[in-house]
MARPA-396297 format. One line per field, with one value per residue (C-alpha): x negated, y negated, z negated; residue in one letter. Coordinates in steps of 0.25 Angstrom, whole numbers. Each point is the difference from the previous one (the first is absolute). Layout:
! residues N
xx <- X|...
yy <- Y|...
zz <- Z|...
torpa <- a|...
This chain:
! residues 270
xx <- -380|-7|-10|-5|-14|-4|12|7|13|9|6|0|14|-4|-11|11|10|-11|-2|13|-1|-15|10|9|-9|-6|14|2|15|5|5|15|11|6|-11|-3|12|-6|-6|-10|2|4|3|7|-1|5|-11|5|5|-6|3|7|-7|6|-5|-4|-13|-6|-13|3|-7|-14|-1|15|-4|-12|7|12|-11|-6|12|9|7|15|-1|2|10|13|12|-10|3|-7|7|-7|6|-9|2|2|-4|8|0|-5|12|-4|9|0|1|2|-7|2|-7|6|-7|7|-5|-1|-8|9|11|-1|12|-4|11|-4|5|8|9|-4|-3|-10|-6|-7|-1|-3|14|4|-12|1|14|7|14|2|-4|-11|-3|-8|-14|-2|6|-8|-12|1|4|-10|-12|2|3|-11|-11|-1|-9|11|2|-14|2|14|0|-5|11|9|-9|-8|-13|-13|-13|-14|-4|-14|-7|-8|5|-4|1|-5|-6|-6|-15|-12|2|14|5|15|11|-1|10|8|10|12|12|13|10|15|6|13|8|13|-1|10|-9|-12|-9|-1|-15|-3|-14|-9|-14|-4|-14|-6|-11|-10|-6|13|8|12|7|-4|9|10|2|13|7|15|1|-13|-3|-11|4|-12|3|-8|-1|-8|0|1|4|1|11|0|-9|8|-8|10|-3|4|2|1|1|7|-9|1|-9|-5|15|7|12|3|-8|3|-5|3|6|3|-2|5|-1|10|3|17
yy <- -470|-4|-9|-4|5|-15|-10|1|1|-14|4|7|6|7|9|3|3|9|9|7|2|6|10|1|4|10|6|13|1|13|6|-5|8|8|-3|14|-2|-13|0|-7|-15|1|-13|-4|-14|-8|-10|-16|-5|-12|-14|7|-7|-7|-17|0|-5|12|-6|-9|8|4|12|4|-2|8|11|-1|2|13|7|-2|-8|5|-16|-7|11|-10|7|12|10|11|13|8|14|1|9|-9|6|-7|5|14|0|0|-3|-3|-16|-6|-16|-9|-14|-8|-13|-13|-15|-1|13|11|8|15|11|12|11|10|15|-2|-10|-14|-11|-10|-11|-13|-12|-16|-4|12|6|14|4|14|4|-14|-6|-2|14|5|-5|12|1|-14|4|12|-9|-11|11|5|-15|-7|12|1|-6|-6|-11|-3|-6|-3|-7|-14|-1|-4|-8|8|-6|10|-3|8|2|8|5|14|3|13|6|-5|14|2|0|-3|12|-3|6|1|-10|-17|-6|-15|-4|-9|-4|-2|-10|0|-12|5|-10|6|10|9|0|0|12|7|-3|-14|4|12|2|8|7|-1|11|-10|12|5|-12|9|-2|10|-7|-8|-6|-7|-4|3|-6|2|13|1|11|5|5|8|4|12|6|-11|5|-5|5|-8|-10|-4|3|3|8|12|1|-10|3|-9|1|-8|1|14|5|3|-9|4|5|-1|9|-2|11|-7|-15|-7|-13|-6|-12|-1
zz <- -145|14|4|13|6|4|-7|-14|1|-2|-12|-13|1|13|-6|-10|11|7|-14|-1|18|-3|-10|8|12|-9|-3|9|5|1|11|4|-4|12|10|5|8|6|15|4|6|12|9|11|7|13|7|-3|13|7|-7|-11|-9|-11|-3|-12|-8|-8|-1|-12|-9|6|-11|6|15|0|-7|13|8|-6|-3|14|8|-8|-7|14|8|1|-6|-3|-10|-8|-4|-12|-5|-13|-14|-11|-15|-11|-16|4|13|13|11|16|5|11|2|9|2|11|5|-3|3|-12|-6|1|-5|-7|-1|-11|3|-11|0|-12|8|-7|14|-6|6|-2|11|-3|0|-12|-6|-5|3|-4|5|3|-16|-7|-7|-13|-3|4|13|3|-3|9|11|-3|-1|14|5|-5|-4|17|10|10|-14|-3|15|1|-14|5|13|-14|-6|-11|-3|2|-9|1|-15|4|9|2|-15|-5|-14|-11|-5|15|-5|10|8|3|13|-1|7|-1|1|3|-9|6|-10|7|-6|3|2|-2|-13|4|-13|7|10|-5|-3|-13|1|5|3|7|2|11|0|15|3|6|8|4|1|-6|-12|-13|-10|-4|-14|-5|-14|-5|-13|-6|6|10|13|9|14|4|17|7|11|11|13|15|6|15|-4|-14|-12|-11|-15|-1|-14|-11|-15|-11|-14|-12|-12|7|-1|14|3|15|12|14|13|14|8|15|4|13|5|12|5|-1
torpa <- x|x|x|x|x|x|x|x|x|x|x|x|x|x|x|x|x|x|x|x|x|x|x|x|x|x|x|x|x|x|x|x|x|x|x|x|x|x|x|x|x|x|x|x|x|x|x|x|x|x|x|x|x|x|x|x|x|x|x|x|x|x|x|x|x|x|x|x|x|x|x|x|x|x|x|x|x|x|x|x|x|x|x|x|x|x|x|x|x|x|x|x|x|x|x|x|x|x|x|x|x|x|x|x|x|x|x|x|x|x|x|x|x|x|x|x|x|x|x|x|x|x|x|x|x|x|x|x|x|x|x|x|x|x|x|x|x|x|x|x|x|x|x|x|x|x|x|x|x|x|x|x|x|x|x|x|x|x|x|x|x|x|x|x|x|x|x|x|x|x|x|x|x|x|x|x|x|x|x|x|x|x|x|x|x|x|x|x|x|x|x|x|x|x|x|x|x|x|x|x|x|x|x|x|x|x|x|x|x|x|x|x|x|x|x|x|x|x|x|x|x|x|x|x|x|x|x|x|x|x|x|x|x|x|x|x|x|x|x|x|x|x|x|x|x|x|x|x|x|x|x|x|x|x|x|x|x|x|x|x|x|x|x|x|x|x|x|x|x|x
C-alpha cells in the first residue's frame, strides 16, 4: 500500500493496487535463463535529418510529454524506427527476439520476429497479431507485455486517444517509516480507448510508476482477468541520447511469468 509524503492518495483502490507492486518489488528475479551468452547493449544510431520531423501533437498529456522529453527524441523522427535484439525468458525457456517499433501518425506499429519462427505483431488497426490470426492468450499477452509494459506507449498511447489520469503524487510505501529514504514515485493510469474487442487490449488499463527524481519508469501494473501483473524495469541506458531499460521482469503474486533484457538497440529514421 502507498501514501503520498504531502497528499493522500485519490482513492482507496489505489493503496490496494500499490500492496501487491510493494510485494512484487520485493520479489528478487532470478537471473534469465541463457543470459551468460548475452553481450552487452550495444547501439547504433543515424543523426535525424533536417525537417524530418513528423506533425504531430504529443503534448496532449503533460505526464506523456514531459516523459518524451527525458527519454529522446525517437517520439518525434518522421518514419523512425527502432530496432531491439533482446532475450526473452518464458516458463523457464529463454530465447533470442528481434523488436521493432516503427513510427506511425497514429502511435506506431511493432513486429516481434522470435527464433522459434512465430511473426507477431500489434498495430491500431489489428491489435496483437500472430501469423496473420489472433493467437492463444498466451501468445497475446506476450505480444501485449512487450507493446504496452514499454515507454514509447506510455507516450504514444494518447495520439489514438487513450485517456491519462495522475492518481498520486510523490507516493512512497506505505511501511516506509520516518527515516524513509528509498524511491518516490508518480502514478499515472493509462486507459485504452480501444471498444473494438478484437482490438482492444487484454488489460484495459496500466499504471505506470514515474520515479519523480529520475523521471523514468520503475514499473508498470495491468489486469488480465482478475489477475494483477507487475513490470518491473532496471537498468536504464542512454545509448545516443535514447534512454531505454535494459531489463524488464514480469512477476505475479511473487512468481516470475517473463523477463526481458536488452542486448542491441538502434534508432533510424527510414
Amino acid at each position: 500500500m502507498f501514501m503520498r509524503s504531502s497528499l493522500v492518495l485519490k482513492s482507496a483502490g489505489v493503496c490496494a493496487l500499490a500492496l501487491i507492486v510493494v510485494g512484487a518489488a520485493a520479489t528478487k528475479s532470478k537471473e534469465t535463463e541463457g543470459a551468460d551468452a548475452v553481450p552487452a547493449v550495444s547501439a547504433q544510431a543515424s543523426p535525424t535529418p533536417a525537417g524530418d520531423t513528423i506533425h504531430r501533437n504529443l503534448a496532449l498529456q503533460p505526464a506523456a510529454s514531459q516523459f518524451s522529453r527525458k527519454t529522446g527524441r525517437r517520439y518525434r523522427v518522421n518514419r523512425g524506427r527502432s530496432l531491439m535484439t533482446v532475450v526473452l525468458s518464458v516458463g523457464g525457456q529463454s530465447q533470442n527476439a528481434q523488436i521493432v517499433r516503427s513510427q506511425t501518425t497514429d502511435g506506431e506499429r511493432i513486429q516481434i520476429s522470435l527464433a522459434d519462427g512465430r511473426p507477431l505483431s500489434w498495430s491500431r488497426e489489428e491489435g496483437a497479431s500472430v501469423a496473420g490470426g489472433r493467437g492463444t492468450v498466451a501468445e497475446r499477452l506476450l505480444v501485449e507485455r512487450l507493446v504496452f509494459d514499454s515507454p514509447d506507449q506510455f507516450v504514444l498511447a494518447q495520439l489514438r486517444g487513450a485517456s491519462y489520469f495522475v492518481m498520486g503524487r510523490n507516493v512512497r510505501p506505505d511501511n516506509a517509516g520516518e527515516n524513509y529514504s528509498g524511491p518516490l514515485w508518480n502514478i499515472v493510469r493509462v486507459s485504452d480507448a480501444e471498444i473494438d474487442e478484437g482490438r482492444r487490449p487484454l488489460s484495459k488499463w496500466r499504471l505506470y510508476y514515474i520515479n519523480t527524481a529520475t523521471g523514468l519508469i520503475d514499473r508498470i501494473e495491468s489486469e488480465v482477468d482478475g489477475e494483477r501483473i507487475v513490470a518491473e524495469f532496471s537498468g536504464w541506458t542512454d545509448v545516443n541520447g535514447e534512454k531505454v531499460p535494459t531489463e524488464i521482469s514480469w512477476t505475479s503474486q511473487g512468481q516470475r511469468l517473463m523477463h526481458y533484457r536488452l542486448a542491441n538497440f538502434s534508432h533510424f529514421a527510414q
